[in-house]
C-alpha positions, 0 to 999 in steps of 0.5 A: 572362788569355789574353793573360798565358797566352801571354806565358808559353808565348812565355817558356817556348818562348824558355828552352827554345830558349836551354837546347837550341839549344848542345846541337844545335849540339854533336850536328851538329857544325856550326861557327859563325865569330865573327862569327855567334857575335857576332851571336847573343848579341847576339840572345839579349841583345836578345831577353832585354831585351825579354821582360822589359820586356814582362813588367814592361809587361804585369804592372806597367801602373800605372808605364808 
């Protein structure tokens, strides 16, 4: 049970991270090239994959 509580804040703090980090970038005023941009959505997408497989290994252990 602790371990899916974790799993959980680890999600929510990611959806945050997701939902505020534009919102920074637009206050500071801090440019980003494309490459960088690239490169971060790639993360984002990466990193997107992996939480939801995880999620799927850790609430669905019986198809692995």
């Amino acid at each position: 049970m602790r371990k899916q509580h974790l799993l959980l804040a680890i999600a929510i703090t990611l959806g945050v991270y997701l939902l505020f980090h534009p919102a920074a970038y637009a206050v500071t005023g801090i440019t980003v090239n494309q490459t960088s941009a690239w490169a971060f959505r790639v993360l984002a997408l990466v990193l997107t994959a992996l939480v939801i497989y995880l999620f799927t290994v850790v609430f669905q252990p019986e198809r692995f």
